[in-house]
C-alpha positions as CSV (number, residue, x, y, z in Angstrom):
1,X,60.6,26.0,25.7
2,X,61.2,24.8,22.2
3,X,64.2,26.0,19.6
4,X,63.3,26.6,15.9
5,X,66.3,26.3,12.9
6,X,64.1,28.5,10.4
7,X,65.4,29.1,6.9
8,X,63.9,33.0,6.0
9,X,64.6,35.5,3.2
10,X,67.5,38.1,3.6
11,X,64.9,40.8,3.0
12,X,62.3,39.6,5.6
13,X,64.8,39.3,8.1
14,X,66.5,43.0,7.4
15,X,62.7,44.0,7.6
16,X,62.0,42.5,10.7
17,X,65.3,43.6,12.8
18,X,64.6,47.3,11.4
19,X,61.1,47.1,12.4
20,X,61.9,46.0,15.8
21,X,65.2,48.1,16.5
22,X,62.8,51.3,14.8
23,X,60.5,50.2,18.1
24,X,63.4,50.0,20.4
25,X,64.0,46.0,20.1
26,X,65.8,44.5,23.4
27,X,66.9,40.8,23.7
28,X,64.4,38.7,23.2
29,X,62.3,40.7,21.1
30,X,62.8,39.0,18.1
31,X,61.1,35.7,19.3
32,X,58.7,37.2,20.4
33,X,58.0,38.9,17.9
34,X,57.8,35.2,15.5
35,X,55.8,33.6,18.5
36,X,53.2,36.6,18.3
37,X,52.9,36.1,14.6
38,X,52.7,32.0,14.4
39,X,49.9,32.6,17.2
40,X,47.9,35.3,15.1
41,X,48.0,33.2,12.1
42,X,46.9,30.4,13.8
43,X,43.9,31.7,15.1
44,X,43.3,33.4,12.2
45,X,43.2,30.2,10.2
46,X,41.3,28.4,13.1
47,X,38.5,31.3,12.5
48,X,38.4,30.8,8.4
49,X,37.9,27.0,9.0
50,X,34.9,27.3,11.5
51,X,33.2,30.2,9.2
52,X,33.8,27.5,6.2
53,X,32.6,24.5,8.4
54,X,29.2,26.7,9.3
55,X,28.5,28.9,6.1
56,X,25.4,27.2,5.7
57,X,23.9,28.2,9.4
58,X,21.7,31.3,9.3
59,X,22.9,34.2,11.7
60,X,20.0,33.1,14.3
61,X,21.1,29.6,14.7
62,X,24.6,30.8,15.0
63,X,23.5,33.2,17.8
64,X,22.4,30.6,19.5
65,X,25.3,28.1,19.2
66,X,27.5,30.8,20.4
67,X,25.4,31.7,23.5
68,X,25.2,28.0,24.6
69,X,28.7,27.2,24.1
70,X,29.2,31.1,26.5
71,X,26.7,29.6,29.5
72,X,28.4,26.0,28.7
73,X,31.9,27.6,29.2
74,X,30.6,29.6,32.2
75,X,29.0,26.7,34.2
76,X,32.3,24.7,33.5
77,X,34.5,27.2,35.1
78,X,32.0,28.1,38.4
């Protein structure tokens, strides 16, 4: 497991430790909480670059594409 030294607004981190505690926060919570985040944005960006890298396909070709990456996937993992 990795330690950060992150540098964030007074008011973000008052938000934060209220929304948490508001929830119940225990130990731990508050990493959590920044891992969960850092993941969601990261496959949120991951999503806006692939719809940006195939704007130009039309939603049949994209069908496909999806369903032979699916049976690629599923004949990897049998």
């Amino acid at each position: 497991m990795s330690r950060w030294n992150l540098s964030i607004p007074e008011e973000t981190d008052r938000a934060v430790r209220s929304f948490l505690a508001r929830r119940g926060g225990k130990k731990g919570d508050l990493s959590k909480f920044a891992n969960d985040a850092v993941r969601r944005e990261i496959l949120r960006q991951t999503v806006a670059d692939i719809q940006e890298q195939n704007a130009d396909l039309g939603e049949k070709e994209a069908a496909n594409l999806a369903s032979e990456a699916v049976k690629r996937t599923r004949a990897y993992r049998s």
